[in-house]
C-alpha positions as CSV (number, residue, x, y, z in Angstrom):
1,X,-28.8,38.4,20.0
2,X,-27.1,35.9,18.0
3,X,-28.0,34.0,14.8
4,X,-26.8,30.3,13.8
5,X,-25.3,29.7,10.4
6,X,-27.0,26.9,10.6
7,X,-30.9,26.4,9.2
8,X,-33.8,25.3,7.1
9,X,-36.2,27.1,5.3
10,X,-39.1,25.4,3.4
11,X,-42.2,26.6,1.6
12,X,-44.8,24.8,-1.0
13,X,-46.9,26.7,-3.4
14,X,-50.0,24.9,-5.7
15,X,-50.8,26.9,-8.4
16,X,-53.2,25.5,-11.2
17,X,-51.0,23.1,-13.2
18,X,-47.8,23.4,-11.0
19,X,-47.0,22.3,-7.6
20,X,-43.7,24.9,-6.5
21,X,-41.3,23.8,-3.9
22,X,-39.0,26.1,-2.5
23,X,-36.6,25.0,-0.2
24,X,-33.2,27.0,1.8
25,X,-30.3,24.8,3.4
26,X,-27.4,26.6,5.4
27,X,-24.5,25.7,7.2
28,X,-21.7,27.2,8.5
29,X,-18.8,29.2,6.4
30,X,-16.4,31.6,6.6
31,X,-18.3,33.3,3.7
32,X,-21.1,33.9,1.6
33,X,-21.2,30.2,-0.6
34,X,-24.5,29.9,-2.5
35,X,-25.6,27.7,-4.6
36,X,-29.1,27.4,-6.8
37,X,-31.0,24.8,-8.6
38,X,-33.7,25.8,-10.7
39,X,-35.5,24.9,-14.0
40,X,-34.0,26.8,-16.7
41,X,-37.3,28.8,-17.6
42,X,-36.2,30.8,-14.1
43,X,-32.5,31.5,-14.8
44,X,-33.0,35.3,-15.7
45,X,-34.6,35.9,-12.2
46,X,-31.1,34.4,-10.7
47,X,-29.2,37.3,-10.0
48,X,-32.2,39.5,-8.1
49,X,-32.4,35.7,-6.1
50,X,-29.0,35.5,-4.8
51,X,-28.7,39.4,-4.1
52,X,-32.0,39.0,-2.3
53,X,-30.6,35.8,-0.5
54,X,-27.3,37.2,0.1
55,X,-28.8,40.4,1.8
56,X,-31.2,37.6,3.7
57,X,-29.1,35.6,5.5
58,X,-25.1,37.3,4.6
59,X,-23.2,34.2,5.4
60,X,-22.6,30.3,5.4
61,X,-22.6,27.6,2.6
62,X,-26.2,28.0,1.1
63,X,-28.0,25.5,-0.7
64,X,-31.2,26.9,-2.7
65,X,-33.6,25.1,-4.5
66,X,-36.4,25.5,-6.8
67,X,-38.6,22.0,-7.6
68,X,-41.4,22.3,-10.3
69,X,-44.1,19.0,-10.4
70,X,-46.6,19.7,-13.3
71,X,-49.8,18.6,-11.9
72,X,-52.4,20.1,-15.0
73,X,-52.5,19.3,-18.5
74,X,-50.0,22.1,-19.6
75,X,-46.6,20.8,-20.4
76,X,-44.3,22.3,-22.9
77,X,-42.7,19.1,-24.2
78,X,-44.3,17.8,-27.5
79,X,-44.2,15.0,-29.8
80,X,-42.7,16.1,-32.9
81,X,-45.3,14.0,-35.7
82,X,-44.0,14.2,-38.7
83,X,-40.0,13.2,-37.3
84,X,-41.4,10.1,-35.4
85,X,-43.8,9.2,-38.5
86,X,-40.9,9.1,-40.7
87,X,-38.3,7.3,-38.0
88,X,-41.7,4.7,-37.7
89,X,-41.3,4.1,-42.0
90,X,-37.9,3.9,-42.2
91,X,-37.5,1.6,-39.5
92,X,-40.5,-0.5,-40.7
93,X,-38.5,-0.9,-44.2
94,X,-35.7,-2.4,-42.0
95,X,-37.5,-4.7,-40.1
96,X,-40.8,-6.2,-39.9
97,X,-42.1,-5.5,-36.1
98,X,-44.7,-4.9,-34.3
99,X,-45.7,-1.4,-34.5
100,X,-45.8,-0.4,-31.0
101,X,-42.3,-1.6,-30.4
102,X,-41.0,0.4,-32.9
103,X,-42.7,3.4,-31.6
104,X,-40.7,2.9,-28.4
105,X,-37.5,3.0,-30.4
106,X,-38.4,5.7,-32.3
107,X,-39.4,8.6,-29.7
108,X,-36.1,7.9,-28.1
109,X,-34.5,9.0,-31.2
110,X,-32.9,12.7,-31.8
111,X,-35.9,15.5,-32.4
112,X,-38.5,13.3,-31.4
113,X,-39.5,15.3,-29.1
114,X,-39.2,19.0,-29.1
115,X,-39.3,21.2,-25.9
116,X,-40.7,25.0,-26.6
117,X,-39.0,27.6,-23.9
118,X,-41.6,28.8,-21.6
119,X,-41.5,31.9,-20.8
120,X,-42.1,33.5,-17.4
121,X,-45.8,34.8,-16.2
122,X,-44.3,37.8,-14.2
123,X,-47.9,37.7,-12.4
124,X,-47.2,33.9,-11.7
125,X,-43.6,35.1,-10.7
126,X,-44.7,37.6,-8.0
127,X,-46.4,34.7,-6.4
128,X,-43.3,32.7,-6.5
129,X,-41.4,35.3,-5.0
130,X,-43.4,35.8,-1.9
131,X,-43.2,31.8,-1.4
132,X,-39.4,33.0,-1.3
133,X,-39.7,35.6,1.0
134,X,-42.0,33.0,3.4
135,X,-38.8,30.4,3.1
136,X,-36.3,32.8,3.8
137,X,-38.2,34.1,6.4
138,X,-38.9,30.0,7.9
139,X,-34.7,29.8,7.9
140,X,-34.1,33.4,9.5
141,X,-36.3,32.0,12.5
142,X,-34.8,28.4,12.5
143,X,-31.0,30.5,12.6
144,X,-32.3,32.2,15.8
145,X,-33.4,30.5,17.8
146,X,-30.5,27.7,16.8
147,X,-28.6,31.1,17.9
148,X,-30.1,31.4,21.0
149,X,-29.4,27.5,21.9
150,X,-25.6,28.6,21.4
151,X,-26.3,32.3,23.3
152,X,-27.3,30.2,26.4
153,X,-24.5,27.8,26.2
154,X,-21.6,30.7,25.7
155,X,-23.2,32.3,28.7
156,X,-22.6,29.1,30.8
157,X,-19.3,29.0,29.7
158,X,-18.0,32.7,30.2
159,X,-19.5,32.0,33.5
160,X,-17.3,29.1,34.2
161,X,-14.4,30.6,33.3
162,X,-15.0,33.9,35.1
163,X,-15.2,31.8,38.2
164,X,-11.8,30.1,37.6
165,X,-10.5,33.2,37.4
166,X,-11.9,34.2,40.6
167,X,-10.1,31.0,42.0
168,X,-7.1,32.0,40.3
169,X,-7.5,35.8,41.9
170,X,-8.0,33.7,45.5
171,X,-4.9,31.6,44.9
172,X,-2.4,34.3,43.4
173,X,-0.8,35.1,47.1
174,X,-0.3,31.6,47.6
175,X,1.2,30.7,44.5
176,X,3.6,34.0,45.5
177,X,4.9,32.7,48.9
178,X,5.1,29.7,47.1
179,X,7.8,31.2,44.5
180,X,9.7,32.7,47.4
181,X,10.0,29.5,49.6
182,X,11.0,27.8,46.4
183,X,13.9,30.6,46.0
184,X,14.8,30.7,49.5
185,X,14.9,26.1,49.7
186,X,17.4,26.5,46.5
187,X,19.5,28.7,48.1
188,X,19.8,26.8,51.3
189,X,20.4,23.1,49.5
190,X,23.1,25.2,48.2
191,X,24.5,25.5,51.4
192,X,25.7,29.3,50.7
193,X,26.2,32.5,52.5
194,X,24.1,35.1,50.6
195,X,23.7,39.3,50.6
196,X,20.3,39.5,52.1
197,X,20.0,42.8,49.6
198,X,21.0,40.8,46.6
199,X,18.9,38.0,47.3
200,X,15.6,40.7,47.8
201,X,16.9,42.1,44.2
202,X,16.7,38.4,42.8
203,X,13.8,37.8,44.4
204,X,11.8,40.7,43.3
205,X,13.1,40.3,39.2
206,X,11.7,36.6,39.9
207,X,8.6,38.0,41.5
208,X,7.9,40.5,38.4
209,X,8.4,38.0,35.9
210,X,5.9,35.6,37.6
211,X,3.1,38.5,38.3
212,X,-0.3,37.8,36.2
213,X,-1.8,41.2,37.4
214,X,-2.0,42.7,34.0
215,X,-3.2,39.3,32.0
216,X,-5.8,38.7,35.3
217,X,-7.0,42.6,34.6
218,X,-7.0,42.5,30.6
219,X,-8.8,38.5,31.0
220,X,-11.3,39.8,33.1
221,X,-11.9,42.7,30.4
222,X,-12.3,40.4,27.6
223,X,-15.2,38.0,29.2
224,X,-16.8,41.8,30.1
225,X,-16.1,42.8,26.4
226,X,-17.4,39.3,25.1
227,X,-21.1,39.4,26.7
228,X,-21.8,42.7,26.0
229,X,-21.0,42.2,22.2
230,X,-23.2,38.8,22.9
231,X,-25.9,40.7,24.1
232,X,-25.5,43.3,21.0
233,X,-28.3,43.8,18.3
234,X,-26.1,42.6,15.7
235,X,-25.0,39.0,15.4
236,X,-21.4,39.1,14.5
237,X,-19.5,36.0,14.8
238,X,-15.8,37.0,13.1
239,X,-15.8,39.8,16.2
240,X,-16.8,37.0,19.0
241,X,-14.1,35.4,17.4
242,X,-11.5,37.3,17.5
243,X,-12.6,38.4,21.2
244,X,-12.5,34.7,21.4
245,X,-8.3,34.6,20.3
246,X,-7.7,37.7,23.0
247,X,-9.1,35.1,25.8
248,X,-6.9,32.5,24.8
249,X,-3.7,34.4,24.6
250,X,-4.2,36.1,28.0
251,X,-5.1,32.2,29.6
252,X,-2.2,31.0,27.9
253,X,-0.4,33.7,29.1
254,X,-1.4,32.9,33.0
255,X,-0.4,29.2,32.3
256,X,3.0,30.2,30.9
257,X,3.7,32.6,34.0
258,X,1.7,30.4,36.3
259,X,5.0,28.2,37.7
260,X,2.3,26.6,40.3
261,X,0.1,23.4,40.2
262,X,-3.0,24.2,41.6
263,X,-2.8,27.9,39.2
264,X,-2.2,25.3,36.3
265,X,-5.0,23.3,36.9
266,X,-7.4,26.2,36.8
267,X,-6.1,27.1,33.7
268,X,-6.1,23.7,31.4
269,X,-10.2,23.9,32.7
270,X,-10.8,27.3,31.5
271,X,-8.8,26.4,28.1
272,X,-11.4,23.3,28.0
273,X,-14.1,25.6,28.1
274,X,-12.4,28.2,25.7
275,X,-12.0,25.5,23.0
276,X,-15.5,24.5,23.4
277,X,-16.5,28.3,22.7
278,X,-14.0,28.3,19.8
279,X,-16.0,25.3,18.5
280,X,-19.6,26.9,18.8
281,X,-18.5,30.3,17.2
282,X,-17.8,28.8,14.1
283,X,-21.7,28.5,13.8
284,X,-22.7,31.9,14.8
285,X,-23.1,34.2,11.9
């Protein structure tokens, strides 16, 4: 079971003179990067959110936001009277306006309005929090089954390349014979007389340094080693990953050794379908 770093996580609470949104955007990362927005009133719950996040969903670039719409009468922004009154008579001794227009000028002016800090309703606040709990929840459910999209295609592709390296098992004899008439056609154009005993000696050093049965075996081990740990409880993308560099290096390894066309072939297609895995991992968390 595997989760996607990938997600969206949205929940709306209406309480009596505010309308909370909460929402939770993730992508992919190599590491925990979170961000918050909230109003400022909610800044001293911010460390319990991003431990509670981090525990949540444990990686990708996380974007967290808290959205406040007063909807009631309360509001903690006030006109401050007495500063406006007496920005209205000064101004009124500079110029003779209309009275209204002058009000506009003077509420834009430094203290007019005055902002008390509201403190938080812990009551109200345990509300909030469970609104958090239902978005992080909403993206832990959009992350898997985005994971089991991926699950379904790395299973198509491990199948695809364990079938070219069946082809490649089927074709390994050939490509051998194929070696040796190579050997023995160069030794002829030469047109020389050679020790039958040295040429077997050659032959077999050549033979050894062209034989894939070890990278075949350890290959084959790898795609075993790669769906089970797919098929784990945990979702662990770094390990996938690095089972991921293993496969390469043993197909790369097959190509380099290979020395035959058809052998070569197989290989660029299951290097196709190993990039394509490499590509997906980077989303799985």
């Amino acid at each position: 079971m595997i989760y996607s770093m990938t997600g969206y996580g949205k929940s709306v609470l209406q309480l009596p003179t505010k309308k909370i949104s909460i929402e939770i955007k993730s992508l992919n990362s190599k590491n925990l990067d979170l961000n918050t927005r909230m109003p400022s009133f909610y800044r001293e719950k911010e460390l319990n959110l991003r431990k509670l996040i981090a525990d949540k969903l444990e990686r990708g670039k996380i974007d967290f936001s808290i959205f406040v719409e007063v909807t009631g009468e309360a509001t903690s922004t006030q006109i401050n009277k007495p500063v406006v009154k007496e920005y209205l008579k000064q101004l009124k001794e500079i110029v003779d306006g209309d009275t209204t227009e002058l009000l506009k000028m003077a509420v834009r002016f430094p203290d007019a309005l005055s902002t008390e800090r509201e403190d938080i309703d812990e009551n109200e606040w345990e509300i909030i929090l469970n609104e958090i709990h239902t978005a992080l929840n909403h993206i832990s459910e959009y992350r898997l089954d985005e994971g089991k999209v991926l699950e379904a295609d790395f299973i198509n592709r491990i199948a695809t390349i364990e079938r070219l390296l069946e082809e490649v098992i089927a074709i390994d004899p050939e490509r051998i014979e194929a070696v040796k008439e190579r050997l023995r056609k160069g030794i002829e154009d030469l047109k020389e007389k050679v020790d039958e005993n040295r040429f077997e000696q050659e032959l077999v050093y050549y033979i050894e340094k062209y034989d894939i049965t070890e990278e075949k075996v350890r290959l084959k081990n790898h795609l075993e080693y790669f769906m089970s740990s797919l098929n784990s409880e945990d979702s662990n993308g770094k390990k996938l990953g690095f089972i991921g560099q293993e496969l390469g290096r043993e197909i790369n390894t097959i190509g380099s050794k290979s020395n035959y066309a058809p052998m070569q072939k197989l290989v660029v297609q299951m290097k196709d379908e190993l990039e394509k895995i490499k590509e997906q991992l980077l989303n799985v968390l």
